[in-house]
PyMOL Python script that loads the backbone (N, CA, C, O; Angstrom):
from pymol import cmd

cmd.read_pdbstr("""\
ATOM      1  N   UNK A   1       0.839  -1.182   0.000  1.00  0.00           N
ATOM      2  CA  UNK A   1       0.000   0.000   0.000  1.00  0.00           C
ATOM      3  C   UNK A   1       0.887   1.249   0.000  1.00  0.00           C
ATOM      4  O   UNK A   1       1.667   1.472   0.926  1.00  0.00           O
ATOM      5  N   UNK A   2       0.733   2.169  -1.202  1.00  0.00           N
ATOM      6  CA  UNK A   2       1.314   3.483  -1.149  1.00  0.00           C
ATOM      7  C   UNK A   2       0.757   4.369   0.375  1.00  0.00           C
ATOM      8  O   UNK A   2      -0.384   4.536   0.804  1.00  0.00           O
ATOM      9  N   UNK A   3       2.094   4.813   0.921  1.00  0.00           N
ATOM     10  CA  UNK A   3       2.151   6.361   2.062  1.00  0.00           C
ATOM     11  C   UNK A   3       1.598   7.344   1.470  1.00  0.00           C
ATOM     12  O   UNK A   3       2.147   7.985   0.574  1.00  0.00           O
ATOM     13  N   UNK A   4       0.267   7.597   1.984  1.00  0.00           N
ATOM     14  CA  UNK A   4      -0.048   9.060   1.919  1.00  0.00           C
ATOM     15  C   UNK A   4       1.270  10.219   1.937  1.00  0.00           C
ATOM     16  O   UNK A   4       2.181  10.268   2.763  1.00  0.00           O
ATOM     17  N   UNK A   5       1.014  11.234   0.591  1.00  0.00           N
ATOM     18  CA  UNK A   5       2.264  11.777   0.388  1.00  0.00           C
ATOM     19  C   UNK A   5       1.826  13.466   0.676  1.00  0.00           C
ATOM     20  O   UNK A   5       0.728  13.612   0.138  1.00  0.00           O
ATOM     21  N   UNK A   6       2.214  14.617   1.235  1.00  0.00           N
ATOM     22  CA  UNK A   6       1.710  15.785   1.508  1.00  0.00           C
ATOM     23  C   UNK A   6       1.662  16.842   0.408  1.00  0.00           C
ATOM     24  O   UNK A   6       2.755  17.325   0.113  1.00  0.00           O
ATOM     25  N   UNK A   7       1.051  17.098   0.032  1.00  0.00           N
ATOM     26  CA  UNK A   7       1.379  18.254  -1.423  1.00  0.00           C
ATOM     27  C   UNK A   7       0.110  18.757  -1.814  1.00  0.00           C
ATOM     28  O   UNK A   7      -1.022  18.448  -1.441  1.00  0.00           O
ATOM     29  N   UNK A   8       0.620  19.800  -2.843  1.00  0.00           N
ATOM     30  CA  UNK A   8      -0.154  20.910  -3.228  1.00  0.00           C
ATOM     31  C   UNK A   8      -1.242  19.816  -4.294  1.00  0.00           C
ATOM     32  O   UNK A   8      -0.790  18.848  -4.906  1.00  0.00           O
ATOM     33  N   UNK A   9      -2.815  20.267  -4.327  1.00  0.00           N
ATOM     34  CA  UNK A   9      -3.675  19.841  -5.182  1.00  0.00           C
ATOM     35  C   UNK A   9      -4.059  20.705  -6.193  1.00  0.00           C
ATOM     36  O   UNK A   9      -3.756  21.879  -5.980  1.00  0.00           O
ATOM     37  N   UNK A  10      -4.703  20.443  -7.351  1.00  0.00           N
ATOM     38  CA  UNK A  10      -5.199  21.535  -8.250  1.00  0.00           C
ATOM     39  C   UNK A  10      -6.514  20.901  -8.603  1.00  0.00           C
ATOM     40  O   UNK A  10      -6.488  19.936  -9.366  1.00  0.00           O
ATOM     41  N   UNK A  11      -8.066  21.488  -7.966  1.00  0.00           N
ATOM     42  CA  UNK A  11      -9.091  21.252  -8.689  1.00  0.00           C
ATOM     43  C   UNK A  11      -8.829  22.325 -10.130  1.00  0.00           C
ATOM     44  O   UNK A  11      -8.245  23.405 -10.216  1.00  0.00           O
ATOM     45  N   UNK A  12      -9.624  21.390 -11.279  1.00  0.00           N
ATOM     46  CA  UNK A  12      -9.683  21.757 -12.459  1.00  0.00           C
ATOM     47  C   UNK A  12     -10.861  21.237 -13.312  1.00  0.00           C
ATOM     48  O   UNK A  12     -11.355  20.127 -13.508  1.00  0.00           O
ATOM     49  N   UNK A  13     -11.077  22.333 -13.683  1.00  0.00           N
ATOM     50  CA  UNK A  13     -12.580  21.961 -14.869  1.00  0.00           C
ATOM     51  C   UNK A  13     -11.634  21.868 -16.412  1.00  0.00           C
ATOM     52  O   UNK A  13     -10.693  22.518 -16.867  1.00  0.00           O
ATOM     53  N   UNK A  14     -12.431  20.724 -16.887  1.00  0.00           N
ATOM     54  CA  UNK A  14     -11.377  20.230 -18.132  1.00  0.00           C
ATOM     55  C   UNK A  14     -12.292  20.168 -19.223  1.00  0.00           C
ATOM     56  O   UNK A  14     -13.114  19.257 -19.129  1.00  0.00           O
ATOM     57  N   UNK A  15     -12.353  20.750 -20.033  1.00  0.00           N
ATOM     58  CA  UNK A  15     -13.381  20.875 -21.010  1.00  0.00           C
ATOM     59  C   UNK A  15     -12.769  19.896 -22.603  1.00  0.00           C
ATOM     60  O   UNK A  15     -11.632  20.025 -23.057  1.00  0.00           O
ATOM     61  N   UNK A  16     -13.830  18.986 -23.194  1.00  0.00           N
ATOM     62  CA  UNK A  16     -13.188  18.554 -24.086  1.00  0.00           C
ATOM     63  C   UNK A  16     -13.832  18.665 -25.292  1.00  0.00           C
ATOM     64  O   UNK A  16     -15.039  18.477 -25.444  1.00  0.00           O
ATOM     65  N   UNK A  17     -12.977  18.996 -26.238  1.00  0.00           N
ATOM     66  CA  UNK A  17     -13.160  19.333 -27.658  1.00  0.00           C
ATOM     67  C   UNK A  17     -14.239  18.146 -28.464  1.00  0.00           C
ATOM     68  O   UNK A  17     -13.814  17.108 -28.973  1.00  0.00           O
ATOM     69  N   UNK A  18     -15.710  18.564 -28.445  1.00  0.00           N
ATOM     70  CA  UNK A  18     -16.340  17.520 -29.241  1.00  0.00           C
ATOM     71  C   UNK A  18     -15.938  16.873 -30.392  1.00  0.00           C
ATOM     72  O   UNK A  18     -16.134  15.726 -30.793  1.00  0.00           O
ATOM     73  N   UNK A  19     -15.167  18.085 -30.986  1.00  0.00           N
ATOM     74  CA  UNK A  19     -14.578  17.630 -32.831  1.00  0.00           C
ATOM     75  C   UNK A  19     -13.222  17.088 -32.957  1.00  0.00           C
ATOM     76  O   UNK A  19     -12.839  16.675 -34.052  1.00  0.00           O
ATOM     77  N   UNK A  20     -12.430  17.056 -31.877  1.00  0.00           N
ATOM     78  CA  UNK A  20     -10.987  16.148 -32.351  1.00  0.00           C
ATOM     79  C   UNK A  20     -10.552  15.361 -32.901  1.00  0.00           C
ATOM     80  O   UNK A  20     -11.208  14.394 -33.289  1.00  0.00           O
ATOM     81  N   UNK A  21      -9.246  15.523 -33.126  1.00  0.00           N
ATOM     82  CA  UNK A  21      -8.831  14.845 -34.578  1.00  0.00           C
ATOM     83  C   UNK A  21      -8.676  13.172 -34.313  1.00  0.00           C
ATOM     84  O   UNK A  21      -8.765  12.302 -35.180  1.00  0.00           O
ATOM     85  N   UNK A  22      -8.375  12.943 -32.614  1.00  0.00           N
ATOM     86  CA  UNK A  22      -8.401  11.447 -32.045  1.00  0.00           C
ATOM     87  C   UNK A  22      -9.393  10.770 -31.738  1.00  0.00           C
ATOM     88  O   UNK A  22      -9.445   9.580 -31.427  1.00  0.00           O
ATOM     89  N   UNK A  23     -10.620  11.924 -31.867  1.00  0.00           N
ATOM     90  CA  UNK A  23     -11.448  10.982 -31.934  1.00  0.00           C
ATOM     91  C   UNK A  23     -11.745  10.463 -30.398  1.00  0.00           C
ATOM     92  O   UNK A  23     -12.204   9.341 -30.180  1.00  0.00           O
ATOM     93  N   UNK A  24     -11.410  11.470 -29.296  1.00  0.00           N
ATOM     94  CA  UNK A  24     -11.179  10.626 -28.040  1.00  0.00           C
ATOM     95  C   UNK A  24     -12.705  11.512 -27.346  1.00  0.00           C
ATOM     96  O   UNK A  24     -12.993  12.675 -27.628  1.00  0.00           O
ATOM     97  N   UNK A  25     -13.520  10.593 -26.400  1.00  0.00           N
ATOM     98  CA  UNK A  25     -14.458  11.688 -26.064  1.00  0.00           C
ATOM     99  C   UNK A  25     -14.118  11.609 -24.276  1.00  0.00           C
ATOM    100  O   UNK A  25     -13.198  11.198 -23.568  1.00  0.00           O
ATOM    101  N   UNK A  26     -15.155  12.118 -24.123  1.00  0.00           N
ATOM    102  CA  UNK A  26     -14.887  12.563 -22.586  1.00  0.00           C
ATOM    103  C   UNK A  26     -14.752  11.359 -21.719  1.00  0.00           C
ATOM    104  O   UNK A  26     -13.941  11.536 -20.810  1.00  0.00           O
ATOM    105  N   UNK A  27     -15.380  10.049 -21.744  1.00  0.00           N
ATOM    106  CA  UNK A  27     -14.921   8.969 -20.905  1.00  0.00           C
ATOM    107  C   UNK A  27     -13.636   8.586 -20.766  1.00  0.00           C
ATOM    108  O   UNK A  27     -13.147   8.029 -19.784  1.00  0.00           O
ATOM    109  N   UNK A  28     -12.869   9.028 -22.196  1.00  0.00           N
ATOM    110  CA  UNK A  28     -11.319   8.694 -22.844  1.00  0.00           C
ATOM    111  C   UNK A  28     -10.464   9.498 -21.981  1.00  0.00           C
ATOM    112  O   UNK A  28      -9.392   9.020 -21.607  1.00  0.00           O
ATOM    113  N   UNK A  29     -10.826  10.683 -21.619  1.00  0.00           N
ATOM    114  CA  UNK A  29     -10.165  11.788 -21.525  1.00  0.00           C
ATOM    115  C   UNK A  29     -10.027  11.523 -19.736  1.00  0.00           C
ATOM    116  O   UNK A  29      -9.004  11.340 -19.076  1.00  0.00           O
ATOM    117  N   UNK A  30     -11.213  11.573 -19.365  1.00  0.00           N
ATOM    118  CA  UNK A  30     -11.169  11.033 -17.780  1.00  0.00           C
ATOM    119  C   UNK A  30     -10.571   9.597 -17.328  1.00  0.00           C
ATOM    120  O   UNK A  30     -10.356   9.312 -16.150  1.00  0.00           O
ATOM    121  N   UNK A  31     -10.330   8.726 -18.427  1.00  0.00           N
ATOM    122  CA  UNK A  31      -9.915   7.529 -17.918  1.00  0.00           C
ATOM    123  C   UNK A  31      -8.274   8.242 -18.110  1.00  0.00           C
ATOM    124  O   UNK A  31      -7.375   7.435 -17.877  1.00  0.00           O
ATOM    125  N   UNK A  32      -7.944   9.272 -18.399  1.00  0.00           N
ATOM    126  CA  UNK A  32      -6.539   9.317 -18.709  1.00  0.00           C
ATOM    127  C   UNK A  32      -6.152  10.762 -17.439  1.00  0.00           C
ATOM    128  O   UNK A  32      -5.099  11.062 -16.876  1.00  0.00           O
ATOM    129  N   UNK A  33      -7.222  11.231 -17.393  1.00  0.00           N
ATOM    130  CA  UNK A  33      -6.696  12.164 -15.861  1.00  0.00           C
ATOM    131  C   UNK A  33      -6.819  11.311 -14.979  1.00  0.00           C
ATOM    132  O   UNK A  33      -5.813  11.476 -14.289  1.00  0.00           O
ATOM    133  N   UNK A  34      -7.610  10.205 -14.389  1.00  0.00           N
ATOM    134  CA  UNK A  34      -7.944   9.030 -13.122  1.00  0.00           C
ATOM    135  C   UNK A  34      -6.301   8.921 -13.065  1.00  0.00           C
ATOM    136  O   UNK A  34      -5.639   9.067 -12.037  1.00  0.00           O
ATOM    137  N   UNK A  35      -5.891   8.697 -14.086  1.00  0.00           N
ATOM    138  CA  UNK A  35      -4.591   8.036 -13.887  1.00  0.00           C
ATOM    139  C   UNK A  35      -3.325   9.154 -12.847  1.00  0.00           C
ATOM    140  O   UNK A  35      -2.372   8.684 -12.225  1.00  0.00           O
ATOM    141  N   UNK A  36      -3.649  10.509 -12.913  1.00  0.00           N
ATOM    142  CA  UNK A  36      -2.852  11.153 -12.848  1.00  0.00           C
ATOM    143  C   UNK A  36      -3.377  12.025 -11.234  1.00  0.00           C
ATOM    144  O   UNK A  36      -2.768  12.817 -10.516  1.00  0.00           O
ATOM    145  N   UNK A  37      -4.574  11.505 -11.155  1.00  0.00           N
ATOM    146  CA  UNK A  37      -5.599  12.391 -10.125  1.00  0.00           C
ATOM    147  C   UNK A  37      -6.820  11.500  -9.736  1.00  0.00           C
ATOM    148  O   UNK A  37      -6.947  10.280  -9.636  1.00  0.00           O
ATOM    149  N   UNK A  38      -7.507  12.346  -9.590  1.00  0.00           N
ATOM    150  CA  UNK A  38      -8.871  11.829  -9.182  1.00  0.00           C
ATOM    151  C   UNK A  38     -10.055  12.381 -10.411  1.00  0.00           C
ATOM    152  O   UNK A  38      -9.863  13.461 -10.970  1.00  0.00           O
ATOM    153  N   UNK A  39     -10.797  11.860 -10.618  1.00  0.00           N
ATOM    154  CA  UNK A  39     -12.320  12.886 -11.540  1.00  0.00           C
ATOM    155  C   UNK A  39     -13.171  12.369 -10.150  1.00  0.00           C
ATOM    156  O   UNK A  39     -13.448  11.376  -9.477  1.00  0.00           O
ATOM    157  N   UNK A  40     -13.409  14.241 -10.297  1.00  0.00           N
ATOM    158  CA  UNK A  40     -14.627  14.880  -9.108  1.00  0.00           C
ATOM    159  C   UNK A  40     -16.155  14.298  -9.856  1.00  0.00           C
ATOM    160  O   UNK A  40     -17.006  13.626  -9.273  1.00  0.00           O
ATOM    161  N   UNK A  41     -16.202  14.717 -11.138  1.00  0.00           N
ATOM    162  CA  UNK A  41     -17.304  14.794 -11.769  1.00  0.00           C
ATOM    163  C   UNK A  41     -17.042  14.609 -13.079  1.00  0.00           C
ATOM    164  O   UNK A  41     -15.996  15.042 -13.564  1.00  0.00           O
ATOM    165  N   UNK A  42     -18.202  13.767 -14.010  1.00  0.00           N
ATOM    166  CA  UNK A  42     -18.156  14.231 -15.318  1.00  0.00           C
ATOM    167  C   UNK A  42     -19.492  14.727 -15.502  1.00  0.00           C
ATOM    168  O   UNK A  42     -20.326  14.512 -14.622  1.00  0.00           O
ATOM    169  N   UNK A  43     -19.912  15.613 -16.944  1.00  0.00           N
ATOM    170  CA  UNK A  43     -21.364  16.141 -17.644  1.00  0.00           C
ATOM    171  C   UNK A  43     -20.888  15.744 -18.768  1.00  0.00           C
ATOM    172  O   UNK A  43     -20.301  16.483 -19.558  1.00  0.00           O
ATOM    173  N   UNK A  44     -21.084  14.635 -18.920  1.00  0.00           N
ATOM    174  CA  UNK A  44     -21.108  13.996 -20.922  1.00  0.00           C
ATOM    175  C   UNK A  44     -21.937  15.409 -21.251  1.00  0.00           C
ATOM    176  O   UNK A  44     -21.188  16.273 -21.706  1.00  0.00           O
ATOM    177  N   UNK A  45     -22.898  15.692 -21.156  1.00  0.00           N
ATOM    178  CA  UNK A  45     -23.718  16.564 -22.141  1.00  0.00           C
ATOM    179  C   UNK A  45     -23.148  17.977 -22.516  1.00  0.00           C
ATOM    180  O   UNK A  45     -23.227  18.782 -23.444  1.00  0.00           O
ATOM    181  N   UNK A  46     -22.451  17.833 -21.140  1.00  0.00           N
ATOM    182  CA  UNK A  46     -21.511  19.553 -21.772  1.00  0.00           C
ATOM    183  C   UNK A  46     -20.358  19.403 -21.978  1.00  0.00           C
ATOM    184  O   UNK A  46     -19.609  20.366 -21.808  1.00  0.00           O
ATOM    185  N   UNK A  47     -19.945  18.405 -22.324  1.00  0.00           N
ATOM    186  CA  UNK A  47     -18.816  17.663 -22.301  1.00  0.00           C
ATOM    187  C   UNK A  47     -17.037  18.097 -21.302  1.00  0.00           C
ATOM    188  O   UNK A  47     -15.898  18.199 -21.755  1.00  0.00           O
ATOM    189  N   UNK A  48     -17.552  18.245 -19.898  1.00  0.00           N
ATOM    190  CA  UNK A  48     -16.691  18.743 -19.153  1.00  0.00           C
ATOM    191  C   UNK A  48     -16.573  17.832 -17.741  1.00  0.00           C
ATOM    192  O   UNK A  48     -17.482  17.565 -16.955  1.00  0.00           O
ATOM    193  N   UNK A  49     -15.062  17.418 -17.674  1.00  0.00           N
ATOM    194  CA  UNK A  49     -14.424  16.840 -16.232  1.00  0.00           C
ATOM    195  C   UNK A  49     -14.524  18.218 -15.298  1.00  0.00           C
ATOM    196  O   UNK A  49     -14.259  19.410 -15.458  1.00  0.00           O
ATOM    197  N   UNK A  50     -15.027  17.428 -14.296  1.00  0.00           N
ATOM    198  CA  UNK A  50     -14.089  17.846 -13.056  1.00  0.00           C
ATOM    199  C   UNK A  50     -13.242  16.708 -12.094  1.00  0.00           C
ATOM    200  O   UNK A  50     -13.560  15.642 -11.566  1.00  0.00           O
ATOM    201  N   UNK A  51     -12.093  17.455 -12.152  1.00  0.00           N
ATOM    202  CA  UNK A  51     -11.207  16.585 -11.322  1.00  0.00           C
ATOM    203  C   UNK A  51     -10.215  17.394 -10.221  1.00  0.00           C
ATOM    204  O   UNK A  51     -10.224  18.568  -9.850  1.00  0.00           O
ATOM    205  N   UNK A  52      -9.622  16.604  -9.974  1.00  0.00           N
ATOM    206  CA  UNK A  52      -8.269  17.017  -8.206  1.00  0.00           C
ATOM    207  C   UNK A  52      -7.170  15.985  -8.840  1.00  0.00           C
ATOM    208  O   UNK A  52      -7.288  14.789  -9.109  1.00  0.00           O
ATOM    209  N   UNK A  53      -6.064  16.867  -8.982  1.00  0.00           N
ATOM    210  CA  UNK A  53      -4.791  16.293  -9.536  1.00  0.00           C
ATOM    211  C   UNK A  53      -3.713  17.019  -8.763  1.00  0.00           C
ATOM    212  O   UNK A  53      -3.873  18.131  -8.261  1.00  0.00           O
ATOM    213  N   UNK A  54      -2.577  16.291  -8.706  1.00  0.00           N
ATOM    214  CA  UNK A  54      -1.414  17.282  -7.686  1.00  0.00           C
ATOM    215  C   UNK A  54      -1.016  17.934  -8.997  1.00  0.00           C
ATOM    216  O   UNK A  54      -1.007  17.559 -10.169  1.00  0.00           O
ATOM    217  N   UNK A  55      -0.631  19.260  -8.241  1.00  0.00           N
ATOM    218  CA  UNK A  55      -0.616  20.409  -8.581  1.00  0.00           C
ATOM    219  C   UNK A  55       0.550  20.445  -9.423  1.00  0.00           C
ATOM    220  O   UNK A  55       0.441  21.260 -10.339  1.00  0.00           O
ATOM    221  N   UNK A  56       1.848  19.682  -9.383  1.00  0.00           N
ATOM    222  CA  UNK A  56       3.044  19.546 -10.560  1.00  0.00           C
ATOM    223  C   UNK A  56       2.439  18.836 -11.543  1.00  0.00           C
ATOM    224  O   UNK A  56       2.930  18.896 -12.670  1.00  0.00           O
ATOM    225  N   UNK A  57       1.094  17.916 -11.271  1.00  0.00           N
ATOM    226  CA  UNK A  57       0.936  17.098 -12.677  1.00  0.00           C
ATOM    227  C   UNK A  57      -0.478  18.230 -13.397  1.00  0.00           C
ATOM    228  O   UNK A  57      -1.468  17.766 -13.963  1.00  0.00           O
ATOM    229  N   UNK A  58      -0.264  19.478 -13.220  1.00  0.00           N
ATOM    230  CA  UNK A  58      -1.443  20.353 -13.834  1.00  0.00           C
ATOM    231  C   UNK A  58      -2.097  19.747 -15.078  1.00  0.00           C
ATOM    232  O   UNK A  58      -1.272  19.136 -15.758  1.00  0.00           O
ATOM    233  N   UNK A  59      -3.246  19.737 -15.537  1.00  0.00           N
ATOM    234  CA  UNK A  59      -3.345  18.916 -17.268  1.00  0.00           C
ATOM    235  C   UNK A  59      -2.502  20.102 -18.190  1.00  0.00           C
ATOM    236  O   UNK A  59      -1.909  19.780 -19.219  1.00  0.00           O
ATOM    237  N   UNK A  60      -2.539  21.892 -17.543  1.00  0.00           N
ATOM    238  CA  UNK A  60      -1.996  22.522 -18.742  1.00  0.00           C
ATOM    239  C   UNK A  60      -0.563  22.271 -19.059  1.00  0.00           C
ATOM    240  O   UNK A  60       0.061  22.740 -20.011  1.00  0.00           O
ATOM    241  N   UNK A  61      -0.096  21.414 -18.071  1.00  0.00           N
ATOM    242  CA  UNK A  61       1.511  21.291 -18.406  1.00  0.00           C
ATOM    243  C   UNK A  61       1.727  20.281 -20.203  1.00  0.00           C
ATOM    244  O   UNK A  61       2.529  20.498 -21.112  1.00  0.00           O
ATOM    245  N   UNK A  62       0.786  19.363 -20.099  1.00  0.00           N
ATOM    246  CA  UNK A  62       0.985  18.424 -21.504  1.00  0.00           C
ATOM    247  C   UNK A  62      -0.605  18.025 -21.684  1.00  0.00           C
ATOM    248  O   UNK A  62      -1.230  17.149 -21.087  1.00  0.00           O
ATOM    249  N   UNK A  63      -1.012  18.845 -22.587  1.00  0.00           N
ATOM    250  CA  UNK A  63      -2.653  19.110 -23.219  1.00  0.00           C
ATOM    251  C   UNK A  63      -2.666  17.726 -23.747  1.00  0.00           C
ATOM    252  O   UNK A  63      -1.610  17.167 -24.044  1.00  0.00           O
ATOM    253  N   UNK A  64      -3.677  17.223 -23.859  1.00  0.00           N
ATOM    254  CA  UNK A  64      -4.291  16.199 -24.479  1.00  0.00           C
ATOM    255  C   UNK A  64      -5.069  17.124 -25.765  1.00  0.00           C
ATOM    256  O   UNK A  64      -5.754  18.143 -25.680  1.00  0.00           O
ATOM    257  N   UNK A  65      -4.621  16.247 -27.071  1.00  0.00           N
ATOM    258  CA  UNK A  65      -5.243  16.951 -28.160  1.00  0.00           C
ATOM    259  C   UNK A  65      -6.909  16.942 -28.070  1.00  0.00           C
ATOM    260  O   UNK A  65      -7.520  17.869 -28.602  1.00  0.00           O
ATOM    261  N   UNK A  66      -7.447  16.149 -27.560  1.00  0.00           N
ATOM    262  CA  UNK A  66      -8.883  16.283 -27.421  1.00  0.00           C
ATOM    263  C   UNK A  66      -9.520  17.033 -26.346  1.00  0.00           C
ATOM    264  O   UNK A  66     -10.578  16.781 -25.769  1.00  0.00           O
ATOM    265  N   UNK A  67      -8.579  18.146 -26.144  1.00  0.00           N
ATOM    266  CA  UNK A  67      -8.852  18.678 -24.402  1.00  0.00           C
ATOM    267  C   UNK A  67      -9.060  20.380 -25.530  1.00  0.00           C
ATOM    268  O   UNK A  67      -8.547  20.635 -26.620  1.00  0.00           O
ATOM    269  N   UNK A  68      -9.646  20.905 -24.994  1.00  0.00           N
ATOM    270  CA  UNK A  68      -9.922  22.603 -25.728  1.00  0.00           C
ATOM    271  C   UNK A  68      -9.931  23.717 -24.848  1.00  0.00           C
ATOM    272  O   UNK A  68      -9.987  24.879 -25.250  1.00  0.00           O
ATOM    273  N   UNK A  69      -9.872  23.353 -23.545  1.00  0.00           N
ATOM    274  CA  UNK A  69     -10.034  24.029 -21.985  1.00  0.00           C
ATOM    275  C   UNK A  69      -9.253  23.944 -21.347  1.00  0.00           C
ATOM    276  O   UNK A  69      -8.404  23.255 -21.913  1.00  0.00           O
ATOM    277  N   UNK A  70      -8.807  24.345 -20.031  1.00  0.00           N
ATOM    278  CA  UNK A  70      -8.066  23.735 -18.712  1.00  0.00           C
ATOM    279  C   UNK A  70      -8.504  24.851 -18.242  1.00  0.00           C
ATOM    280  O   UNK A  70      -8.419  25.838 -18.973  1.00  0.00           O
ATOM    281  N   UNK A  71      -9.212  25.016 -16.610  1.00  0.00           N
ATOM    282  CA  UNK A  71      -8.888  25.910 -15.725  1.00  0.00           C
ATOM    283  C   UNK A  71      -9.263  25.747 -14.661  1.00  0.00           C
ATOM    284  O   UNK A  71     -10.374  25.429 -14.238  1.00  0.00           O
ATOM    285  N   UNK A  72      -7.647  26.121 -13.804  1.00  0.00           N
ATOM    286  CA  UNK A  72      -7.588  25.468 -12.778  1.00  0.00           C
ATOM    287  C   UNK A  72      -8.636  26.407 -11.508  1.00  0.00           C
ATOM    288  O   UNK A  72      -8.424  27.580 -11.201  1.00  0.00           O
ATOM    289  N   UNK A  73      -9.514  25.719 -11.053  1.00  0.00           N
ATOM    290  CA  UNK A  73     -10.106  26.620 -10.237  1.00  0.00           C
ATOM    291  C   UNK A  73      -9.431  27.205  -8.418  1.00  0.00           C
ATOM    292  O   UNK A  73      -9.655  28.323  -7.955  1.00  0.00           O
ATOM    293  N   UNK A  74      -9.000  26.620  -8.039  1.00  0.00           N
ATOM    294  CA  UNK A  74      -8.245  26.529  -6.987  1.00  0.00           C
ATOM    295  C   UNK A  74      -7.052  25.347  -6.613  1.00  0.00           C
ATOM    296  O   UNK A  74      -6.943  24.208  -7.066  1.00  0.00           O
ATOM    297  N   UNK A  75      -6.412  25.889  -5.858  1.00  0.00           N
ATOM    298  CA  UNK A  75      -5.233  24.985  -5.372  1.00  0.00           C
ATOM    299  C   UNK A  75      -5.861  24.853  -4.179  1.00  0.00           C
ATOM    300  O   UNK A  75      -6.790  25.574  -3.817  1.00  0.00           O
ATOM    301  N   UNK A  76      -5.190  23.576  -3.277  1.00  0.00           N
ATOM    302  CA  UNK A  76      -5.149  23.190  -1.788  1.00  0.00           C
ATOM    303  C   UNK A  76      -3.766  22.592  -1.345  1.00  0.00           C
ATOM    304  O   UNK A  76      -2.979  22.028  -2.105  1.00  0.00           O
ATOM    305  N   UNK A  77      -3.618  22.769  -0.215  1.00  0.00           N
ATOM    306  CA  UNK A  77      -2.492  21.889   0.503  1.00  0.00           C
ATOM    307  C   UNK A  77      -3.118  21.135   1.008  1.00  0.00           C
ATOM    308  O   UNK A  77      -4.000  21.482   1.793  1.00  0.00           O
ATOM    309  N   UNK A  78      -2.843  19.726   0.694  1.00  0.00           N
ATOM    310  CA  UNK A  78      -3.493  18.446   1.068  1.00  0.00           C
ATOM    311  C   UNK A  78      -2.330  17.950   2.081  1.00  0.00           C
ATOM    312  O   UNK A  78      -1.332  17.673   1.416  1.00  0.00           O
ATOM    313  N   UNK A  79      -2.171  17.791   3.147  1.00  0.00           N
ATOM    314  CA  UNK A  79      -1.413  17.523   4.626  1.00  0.00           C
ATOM    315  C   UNK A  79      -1.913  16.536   5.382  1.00  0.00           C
ATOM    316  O   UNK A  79      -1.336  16.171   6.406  1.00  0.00           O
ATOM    317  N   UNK A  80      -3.061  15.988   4.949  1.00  0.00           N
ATOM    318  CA  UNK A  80      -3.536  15.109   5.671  1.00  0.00           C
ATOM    319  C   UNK A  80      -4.286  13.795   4.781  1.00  0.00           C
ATOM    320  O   UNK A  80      -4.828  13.900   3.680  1.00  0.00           O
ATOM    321  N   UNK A  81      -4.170  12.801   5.440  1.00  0.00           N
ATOM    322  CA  UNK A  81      -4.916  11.496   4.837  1.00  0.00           C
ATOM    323  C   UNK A  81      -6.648  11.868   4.261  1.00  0.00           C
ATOM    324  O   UNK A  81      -7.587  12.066   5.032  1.00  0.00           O
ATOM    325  N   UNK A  82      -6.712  11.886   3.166  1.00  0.00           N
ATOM    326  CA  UNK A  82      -8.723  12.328   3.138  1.00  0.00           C
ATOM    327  C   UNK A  82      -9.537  11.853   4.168  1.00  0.00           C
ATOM    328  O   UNK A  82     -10.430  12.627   4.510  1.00  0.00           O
ATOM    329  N   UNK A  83      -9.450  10.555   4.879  1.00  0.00           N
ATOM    330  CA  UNK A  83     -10.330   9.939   6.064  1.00  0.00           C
ATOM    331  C   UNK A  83      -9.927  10.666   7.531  1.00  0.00           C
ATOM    332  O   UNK A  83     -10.723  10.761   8.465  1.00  0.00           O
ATOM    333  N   UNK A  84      -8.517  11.168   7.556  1.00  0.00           N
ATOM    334  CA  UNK A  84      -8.036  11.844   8.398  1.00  0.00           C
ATOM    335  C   UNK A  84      -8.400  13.037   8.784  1.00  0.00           C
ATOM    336  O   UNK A  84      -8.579  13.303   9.972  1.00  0.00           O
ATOM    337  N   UNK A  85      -8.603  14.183   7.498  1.00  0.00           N
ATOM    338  CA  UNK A  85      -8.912  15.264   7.555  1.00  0.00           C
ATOM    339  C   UNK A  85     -10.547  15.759   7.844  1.00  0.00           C
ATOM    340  O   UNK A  85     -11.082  16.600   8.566  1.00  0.00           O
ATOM    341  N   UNK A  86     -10.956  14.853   6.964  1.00  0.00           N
ATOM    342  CA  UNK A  86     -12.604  14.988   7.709  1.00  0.00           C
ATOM    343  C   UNK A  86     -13.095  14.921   8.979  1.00  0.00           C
ATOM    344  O   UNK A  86     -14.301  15.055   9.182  1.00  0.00           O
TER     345      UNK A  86
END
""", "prot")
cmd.dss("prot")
cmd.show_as("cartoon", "prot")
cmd.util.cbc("prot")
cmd.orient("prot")
């Protein structure tokens, strides 16, 4: 089992490009931030993630071509275990 590690978070609304050239849609796009973070939320219909990713792995650092958005709405210092902090 990975140690809870202390660091900066970045919620972010991730908006994805209906017309891309990969062809990737929004389930694609969230199965590929999960990897890097968490997804808070998806709206297939407006086609926009929300997710919580540490804050060095921002999505604006390396865009996904099917991504048309990024903005990060707030940062947090996460210092504590999530079951801990509640």
């Amino acid at each position: 089992m990975e140690r809870w590690k202390v660091m900066w978070m970045s919620n972010c609304l991730i908006m994805v490009n209906r017309h891309n050239d990969d062809a990737n849609n929004v389930t694609d796009i969230a199965a590929a931030v999960a990897e890097m973070g968490s997804v808070v939320a998806i709206d297939e219909r407006e086609h926009v993630i929300e997710a919580a990713v540490p804050a060095q792995r921002d999505p604006h650092a390396a865009p996904d071509p099917g991504v048309s958005y990024v903005r990060c709405v707030f940062n947090y210092f996460c210092g504590n275990e999530p079951r801990k902090a509640a």
